[in-house]
PDB file with SEQRES, HELIX, SHEET and CRYST1 records, atoms N, CA, C and O in Angstrom:
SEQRES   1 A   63  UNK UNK UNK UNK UNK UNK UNK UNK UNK UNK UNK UNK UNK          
SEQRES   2 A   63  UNK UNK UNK UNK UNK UNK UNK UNK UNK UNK UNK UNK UNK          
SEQRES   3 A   63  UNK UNK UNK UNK UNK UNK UNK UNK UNK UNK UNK UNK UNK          
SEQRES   4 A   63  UNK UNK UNK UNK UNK UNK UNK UNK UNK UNK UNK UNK UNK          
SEQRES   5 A   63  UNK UNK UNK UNK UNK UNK UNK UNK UNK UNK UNK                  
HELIX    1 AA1 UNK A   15  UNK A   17  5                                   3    
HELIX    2 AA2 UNK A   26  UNK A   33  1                                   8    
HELIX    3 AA3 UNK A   47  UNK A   53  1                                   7    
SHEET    1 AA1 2 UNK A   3  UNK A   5  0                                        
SHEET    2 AA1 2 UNK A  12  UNK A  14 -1                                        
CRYST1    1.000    1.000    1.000  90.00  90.00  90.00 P 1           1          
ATOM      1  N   UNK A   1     104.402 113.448  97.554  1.00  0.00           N  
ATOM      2  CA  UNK A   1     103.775 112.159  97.389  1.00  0.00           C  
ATOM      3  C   UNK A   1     104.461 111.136  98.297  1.00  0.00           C  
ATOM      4  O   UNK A   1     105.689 111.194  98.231  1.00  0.00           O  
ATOM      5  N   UNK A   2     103.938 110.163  99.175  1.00  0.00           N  
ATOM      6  CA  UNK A   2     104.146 109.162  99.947  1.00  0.00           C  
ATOM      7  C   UNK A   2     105.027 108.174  99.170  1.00  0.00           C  
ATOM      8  O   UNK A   2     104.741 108.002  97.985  1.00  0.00           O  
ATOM      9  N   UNK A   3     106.058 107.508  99.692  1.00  0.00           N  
ATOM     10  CA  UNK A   3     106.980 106.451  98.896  1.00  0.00           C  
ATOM     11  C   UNK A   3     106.768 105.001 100.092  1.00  0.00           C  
ATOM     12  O   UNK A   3     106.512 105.063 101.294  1.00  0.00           O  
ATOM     13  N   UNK A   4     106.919 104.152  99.491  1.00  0.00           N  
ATOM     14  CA  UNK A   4     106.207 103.253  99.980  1.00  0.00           C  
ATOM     15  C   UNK A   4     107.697 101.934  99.177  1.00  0.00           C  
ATOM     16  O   UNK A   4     108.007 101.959  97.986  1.00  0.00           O  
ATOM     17  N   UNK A   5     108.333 100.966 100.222  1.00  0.00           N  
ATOM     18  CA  UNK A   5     109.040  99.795  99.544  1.00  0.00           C  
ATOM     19  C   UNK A   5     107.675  98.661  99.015  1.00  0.00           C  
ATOM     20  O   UNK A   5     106.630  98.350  99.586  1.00  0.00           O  
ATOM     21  N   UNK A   6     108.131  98.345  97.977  1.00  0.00           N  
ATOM     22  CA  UNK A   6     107.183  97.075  97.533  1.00  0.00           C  
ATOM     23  C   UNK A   6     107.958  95.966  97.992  1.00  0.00           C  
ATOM     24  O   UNK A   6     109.172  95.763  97.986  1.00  0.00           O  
ATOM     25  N   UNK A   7     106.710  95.105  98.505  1.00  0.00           N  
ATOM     26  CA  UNK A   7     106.987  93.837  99.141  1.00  0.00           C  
ATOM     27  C   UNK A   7     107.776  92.850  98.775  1.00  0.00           C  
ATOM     28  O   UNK A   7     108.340  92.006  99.471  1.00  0.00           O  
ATOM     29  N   UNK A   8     107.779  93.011  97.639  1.00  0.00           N  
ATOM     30  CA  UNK A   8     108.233  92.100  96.498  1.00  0.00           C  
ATOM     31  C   UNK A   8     109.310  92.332  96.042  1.00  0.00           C  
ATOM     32  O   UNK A   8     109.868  91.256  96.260  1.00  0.00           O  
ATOM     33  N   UNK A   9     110.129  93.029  95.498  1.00  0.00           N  
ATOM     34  CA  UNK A   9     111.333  93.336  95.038  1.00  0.00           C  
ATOM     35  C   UNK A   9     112.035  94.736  95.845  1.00  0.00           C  
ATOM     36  O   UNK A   9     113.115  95.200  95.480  1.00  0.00           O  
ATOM     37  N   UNK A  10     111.348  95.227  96.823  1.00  0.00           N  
ATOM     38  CA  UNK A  10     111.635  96.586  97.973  1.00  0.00           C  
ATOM     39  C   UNK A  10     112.468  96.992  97.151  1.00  0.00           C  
ATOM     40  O   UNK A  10     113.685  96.883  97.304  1.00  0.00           O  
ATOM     41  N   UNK A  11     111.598  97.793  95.644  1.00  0.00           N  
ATOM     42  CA  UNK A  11     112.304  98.844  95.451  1.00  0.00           C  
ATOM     43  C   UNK A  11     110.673 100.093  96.092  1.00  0.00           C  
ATOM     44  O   UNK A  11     109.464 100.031  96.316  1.00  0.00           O  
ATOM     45  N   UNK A  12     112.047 101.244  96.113  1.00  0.00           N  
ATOM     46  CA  UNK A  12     111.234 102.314  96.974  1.00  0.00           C  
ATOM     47  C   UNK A  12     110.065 102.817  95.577  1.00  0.00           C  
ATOM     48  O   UNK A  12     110.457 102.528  94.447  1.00  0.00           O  
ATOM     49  N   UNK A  13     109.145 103.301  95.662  1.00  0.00           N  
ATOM     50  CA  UNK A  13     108.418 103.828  94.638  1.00  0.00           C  
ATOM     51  C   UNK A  13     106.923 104.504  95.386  1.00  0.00           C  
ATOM     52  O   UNK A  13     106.312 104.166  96.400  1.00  0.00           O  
ATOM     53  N   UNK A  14     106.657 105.720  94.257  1.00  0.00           N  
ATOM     54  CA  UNK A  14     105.354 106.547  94.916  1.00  0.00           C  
ATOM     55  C   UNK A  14     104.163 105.801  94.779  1.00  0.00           C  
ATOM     56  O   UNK A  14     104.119 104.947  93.894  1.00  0.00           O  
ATOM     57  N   UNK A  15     103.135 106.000  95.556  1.00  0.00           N  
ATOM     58  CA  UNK A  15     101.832 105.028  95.985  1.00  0.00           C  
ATOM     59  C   UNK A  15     100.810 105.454  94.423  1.00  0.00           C  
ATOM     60  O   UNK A  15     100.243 104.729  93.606  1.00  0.00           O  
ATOM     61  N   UNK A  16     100.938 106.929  94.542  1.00  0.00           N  
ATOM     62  CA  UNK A  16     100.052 107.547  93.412  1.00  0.00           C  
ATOM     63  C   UNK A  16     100.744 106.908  91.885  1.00  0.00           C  
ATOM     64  O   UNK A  16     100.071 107.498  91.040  1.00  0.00           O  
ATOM     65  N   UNK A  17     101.406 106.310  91.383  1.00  0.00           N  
ATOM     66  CA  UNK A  17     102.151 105.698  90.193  1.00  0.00           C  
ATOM     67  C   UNK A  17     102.049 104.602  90.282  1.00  0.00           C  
ATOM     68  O   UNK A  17     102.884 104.039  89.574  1.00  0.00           O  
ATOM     69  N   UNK A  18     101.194 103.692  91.012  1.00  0.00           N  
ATOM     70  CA  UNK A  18     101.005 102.662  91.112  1.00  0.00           C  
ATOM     71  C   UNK A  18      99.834 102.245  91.006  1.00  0.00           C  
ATOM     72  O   UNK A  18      99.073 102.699  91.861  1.00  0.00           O  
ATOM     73  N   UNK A  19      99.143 101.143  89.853  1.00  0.00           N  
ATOM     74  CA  UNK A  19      98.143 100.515  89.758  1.00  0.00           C  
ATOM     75  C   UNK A  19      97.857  99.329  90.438  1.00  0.00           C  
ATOM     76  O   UNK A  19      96.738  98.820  90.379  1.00  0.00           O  
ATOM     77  N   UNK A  20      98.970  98.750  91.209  1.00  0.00           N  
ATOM     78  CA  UNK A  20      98.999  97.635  92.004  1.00  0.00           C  
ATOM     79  C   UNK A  20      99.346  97.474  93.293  1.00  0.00           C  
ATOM     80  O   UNK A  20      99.953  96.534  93.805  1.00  0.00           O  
ATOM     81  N   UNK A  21      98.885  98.533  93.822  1.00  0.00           N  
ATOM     82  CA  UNK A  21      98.994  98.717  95.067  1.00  0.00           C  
ATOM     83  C   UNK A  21      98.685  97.546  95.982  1.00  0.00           C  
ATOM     84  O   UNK A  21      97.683  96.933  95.613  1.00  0.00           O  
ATOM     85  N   UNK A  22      99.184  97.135  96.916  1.00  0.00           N  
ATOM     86  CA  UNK A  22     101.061  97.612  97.642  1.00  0.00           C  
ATOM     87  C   UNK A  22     101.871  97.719  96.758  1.00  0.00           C  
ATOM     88  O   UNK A  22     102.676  98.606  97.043  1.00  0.00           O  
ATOM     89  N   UNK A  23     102.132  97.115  95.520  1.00  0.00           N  
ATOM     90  CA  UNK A  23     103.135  96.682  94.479  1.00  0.00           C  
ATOM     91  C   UNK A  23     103.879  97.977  93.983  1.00  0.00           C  
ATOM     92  O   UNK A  23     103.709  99.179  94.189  1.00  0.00           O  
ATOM     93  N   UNK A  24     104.673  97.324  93.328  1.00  0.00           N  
ATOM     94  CA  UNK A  24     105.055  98.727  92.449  1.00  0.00           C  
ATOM     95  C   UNK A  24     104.297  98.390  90.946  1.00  0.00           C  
ATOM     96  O   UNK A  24     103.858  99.300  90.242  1.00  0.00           O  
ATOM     97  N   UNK A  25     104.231  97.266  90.649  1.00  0.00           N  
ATOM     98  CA  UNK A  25     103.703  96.764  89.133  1.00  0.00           C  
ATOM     99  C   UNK A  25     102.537  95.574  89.670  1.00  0.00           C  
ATOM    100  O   UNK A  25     102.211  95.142  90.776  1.00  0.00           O  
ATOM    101  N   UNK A  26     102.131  95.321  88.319  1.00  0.00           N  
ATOM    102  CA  UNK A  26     101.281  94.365  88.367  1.00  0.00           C  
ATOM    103  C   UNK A  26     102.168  92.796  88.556  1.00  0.00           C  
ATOM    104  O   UNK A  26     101.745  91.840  89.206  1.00  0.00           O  
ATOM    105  N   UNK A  27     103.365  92.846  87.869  1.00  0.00           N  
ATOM    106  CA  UNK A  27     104.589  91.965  88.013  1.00  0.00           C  
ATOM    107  C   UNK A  27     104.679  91.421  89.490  1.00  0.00           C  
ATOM    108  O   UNK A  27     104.288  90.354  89.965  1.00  0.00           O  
ATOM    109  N   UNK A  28     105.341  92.528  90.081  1.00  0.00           N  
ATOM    110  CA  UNK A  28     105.233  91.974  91.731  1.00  0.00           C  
ATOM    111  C   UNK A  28     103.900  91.207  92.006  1.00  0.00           C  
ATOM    112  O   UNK A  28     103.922  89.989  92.186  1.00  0.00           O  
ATOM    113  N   UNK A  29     102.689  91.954  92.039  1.00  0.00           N  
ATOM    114  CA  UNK A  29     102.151  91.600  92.134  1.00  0.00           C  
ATOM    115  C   UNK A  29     101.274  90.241  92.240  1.00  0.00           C  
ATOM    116  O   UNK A  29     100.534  89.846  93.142  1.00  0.00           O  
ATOM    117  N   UNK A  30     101.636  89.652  90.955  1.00  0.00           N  
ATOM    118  CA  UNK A  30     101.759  88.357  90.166  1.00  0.00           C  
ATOM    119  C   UNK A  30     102.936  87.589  90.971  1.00  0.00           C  
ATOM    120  O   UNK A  30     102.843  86.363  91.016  1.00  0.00           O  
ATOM    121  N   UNK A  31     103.596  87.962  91.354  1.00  0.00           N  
ATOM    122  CA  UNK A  31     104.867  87.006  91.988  1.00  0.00           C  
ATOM    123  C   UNK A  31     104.655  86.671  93.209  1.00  0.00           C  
ATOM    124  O   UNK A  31     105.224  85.742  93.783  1.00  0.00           O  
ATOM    125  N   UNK A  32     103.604  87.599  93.808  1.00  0.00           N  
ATOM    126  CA  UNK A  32     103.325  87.968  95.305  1.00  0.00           C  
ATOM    127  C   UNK A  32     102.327  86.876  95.152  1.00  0.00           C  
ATOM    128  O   UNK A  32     102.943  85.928  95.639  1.00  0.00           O  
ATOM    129  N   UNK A  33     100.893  86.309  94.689  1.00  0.00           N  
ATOM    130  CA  UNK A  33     100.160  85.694  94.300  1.00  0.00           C  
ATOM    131  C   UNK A  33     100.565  84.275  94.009  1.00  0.00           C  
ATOM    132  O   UNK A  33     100.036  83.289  94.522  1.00  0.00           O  
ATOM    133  N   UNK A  34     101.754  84.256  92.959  1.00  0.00           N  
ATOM    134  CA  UNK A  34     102.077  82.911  93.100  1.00  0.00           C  
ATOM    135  C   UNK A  34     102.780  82.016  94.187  1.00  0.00           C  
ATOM    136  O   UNK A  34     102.810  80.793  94.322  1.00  0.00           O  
ATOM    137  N   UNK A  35     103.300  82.979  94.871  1.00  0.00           N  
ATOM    138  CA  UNK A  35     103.870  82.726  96.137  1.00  0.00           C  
ATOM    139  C   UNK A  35     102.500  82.212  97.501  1.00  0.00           C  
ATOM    140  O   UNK A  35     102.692  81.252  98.247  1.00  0.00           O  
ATOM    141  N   UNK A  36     101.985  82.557  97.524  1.00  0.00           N  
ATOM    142  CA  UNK A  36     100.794  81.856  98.101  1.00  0.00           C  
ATOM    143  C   UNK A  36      99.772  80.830  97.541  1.00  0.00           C  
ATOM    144  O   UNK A  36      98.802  80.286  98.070  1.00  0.00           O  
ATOM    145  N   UNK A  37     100.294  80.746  96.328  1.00  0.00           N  
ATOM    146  CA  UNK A  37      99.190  79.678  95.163  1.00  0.00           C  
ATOM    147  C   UNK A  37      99.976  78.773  95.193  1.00  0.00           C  
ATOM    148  O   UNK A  37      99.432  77.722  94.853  1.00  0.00           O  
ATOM    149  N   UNK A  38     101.968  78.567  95.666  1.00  0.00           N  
ATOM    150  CA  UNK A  38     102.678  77.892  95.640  1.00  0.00           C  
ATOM    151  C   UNK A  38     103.006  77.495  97.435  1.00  0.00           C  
ATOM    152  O   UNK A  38     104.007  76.918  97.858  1.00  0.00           O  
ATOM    153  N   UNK A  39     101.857  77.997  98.236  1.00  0.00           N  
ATOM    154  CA  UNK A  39     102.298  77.690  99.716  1.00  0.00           C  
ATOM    155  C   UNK A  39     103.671  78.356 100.270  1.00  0.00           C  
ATOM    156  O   UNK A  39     103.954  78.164 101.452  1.00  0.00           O  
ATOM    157  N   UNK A  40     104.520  79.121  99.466  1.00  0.00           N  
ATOM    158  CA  UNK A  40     105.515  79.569  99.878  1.00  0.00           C  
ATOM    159  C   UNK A  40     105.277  80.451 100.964  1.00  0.00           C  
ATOM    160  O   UNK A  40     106.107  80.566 101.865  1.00  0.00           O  
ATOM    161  N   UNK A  41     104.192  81.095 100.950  1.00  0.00           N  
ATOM    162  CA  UNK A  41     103.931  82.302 102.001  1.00  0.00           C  
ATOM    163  C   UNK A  41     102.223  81.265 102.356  1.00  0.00           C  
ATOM    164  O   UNK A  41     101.483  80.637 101.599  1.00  0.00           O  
ATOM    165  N   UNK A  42     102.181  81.554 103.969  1.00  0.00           N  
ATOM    166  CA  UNK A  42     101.242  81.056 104.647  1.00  0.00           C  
ATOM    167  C   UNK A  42     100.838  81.913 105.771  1.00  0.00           C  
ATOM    168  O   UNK A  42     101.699  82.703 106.160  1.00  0.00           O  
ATOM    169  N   UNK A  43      99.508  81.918 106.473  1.00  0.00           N  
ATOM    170  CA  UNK A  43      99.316  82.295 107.494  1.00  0.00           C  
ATOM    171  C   UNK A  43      99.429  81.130 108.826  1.00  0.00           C  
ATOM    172  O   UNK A  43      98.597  80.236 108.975  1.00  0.00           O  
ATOM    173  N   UNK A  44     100.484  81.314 109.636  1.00  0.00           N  
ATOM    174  CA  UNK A  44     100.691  80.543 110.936  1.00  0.00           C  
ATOM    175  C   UNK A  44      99.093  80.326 111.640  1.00  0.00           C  
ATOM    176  O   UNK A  44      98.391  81.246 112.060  1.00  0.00           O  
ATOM    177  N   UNK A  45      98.781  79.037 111.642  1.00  0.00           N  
ATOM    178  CA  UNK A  45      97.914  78.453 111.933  1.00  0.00           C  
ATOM    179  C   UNK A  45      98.132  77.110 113.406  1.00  0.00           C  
ATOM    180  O   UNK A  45      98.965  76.207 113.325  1.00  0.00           O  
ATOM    181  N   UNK A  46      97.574  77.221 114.128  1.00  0.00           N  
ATOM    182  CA  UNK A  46      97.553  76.117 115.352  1.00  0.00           C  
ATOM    183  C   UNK A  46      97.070  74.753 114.688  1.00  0.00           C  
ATOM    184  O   UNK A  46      96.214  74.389 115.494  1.00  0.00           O  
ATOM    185  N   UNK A  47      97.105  74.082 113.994  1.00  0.00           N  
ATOM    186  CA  UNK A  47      96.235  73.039 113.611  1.00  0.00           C  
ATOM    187  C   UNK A  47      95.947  71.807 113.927  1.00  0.00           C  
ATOM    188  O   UNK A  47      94.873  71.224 113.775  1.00  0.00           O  
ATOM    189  N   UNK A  48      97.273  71.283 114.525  1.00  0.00           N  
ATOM    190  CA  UNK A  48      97.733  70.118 115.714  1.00  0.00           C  
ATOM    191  C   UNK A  48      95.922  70.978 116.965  1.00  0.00           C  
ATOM    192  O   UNK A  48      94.710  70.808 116.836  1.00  0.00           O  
ATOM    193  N   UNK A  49      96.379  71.432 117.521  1.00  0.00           N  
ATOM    194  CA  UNK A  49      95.180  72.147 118.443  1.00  0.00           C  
ATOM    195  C   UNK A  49      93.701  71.606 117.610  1.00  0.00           C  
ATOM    196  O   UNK A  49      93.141  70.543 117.877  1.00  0.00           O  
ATOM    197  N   UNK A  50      93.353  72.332 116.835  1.00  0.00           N  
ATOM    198  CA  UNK A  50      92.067  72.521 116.007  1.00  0.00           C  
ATOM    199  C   UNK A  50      91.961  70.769 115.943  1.00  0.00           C  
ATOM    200  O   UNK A  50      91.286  70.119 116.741  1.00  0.00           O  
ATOM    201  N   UNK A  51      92.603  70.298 115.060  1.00  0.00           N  
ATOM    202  CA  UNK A  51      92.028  68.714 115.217  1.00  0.00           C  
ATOM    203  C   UNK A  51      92.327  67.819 116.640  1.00  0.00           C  
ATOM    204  O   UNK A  51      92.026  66.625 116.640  1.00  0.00           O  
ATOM    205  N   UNK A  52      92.871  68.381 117.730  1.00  0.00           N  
ATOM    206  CA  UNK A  52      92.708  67.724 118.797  1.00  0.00           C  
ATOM    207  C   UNK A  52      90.944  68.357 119.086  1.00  0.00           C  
ATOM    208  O   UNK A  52      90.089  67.485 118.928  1.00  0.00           O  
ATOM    209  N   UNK A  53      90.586  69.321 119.355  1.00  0.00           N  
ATOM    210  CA  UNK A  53      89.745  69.526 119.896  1.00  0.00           C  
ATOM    211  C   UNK A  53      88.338  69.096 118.590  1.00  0.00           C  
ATOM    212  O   UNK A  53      87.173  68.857 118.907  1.00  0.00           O  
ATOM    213  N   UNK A  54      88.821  69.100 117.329  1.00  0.00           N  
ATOM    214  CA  UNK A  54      87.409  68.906 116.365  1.00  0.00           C  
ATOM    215  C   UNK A  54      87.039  69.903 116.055  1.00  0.00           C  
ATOM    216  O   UNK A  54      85.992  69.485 115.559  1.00  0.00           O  
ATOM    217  N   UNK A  55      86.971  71.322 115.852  1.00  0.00           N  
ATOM    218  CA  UNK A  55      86.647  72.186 115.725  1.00  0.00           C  
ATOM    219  C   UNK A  55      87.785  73.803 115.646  1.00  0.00           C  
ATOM    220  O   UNK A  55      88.621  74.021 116.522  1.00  0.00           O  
ATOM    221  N   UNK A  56      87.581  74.677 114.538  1.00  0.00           N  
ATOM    222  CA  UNK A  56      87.813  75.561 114.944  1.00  0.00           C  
ATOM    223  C   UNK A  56      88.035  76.934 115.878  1.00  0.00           C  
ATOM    224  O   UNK A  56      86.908  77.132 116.332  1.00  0.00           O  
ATOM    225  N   UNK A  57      88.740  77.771 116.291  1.00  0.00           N  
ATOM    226  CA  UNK A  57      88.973  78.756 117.277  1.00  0.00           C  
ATOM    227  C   UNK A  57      87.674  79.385 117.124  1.00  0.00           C  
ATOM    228  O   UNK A  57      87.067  79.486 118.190  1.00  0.00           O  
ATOM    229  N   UNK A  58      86.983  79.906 115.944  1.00  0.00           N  
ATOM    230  CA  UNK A  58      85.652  80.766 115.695  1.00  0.00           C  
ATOM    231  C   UNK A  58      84.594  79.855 115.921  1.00  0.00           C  
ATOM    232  O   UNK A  58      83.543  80.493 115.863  1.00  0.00           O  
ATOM    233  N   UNK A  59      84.347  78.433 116.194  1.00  0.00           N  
ATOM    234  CA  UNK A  59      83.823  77.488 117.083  1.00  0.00           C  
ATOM    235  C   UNK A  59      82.815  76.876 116.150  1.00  0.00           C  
ATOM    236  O   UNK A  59      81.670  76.508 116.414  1.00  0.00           O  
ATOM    237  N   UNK A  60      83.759  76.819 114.486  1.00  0.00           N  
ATOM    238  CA  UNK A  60      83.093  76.140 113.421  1.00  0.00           C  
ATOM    239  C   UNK A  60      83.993  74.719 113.828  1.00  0.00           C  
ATOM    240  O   UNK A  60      85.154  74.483 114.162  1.00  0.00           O  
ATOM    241  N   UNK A  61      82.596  73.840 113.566  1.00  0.00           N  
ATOM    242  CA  UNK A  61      83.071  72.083 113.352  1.00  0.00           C  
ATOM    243  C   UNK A  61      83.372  71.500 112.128  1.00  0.00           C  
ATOM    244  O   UNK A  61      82.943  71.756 111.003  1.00  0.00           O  
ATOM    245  N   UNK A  62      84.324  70.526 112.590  1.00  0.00           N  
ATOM    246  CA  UNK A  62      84.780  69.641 111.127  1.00  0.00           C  
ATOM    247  C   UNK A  62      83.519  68.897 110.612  1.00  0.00           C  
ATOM    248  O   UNK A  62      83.561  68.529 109.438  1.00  0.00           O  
ATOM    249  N   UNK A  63      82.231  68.584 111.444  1.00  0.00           N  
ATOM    250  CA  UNK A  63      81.091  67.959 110.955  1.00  0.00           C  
ATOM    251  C   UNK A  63      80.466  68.509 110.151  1.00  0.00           C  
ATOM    252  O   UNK A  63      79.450  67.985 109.695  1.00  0.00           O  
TER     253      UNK A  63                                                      
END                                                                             
């Protein structure tokens, strides 16, 4: 069986024993979640750019 670190607390654990995959638990899981519901984790975004030009990279407008 494949062992896999969880993101969240990188302990090592098998993929097939896991209901929360990537996770090892639903716990991580939940921690992993609040961490983006709390802005702690973000996707790097240009945004200075996007509002100089008015519009998004996929060439959606702020109008």
């Amino acid at each position: 069986m494949p062992e896999i670190r969880c993101p969240t607390c990188h302990k090592q654990f098998e993929t097939e024993a896991s209901k929360a995959m990537p996770f090892c638990s639903p716990r991580c899981k939940l921690i992993d979640l609040g961490k983006w519901l709390d802005e702690e984790n973000s996707i790097p975004t240009d945004i200075e750019q996007s509002l100089e030009e008015g519009s998004f990279k996929d060439g959606t407008d702020w109008d």
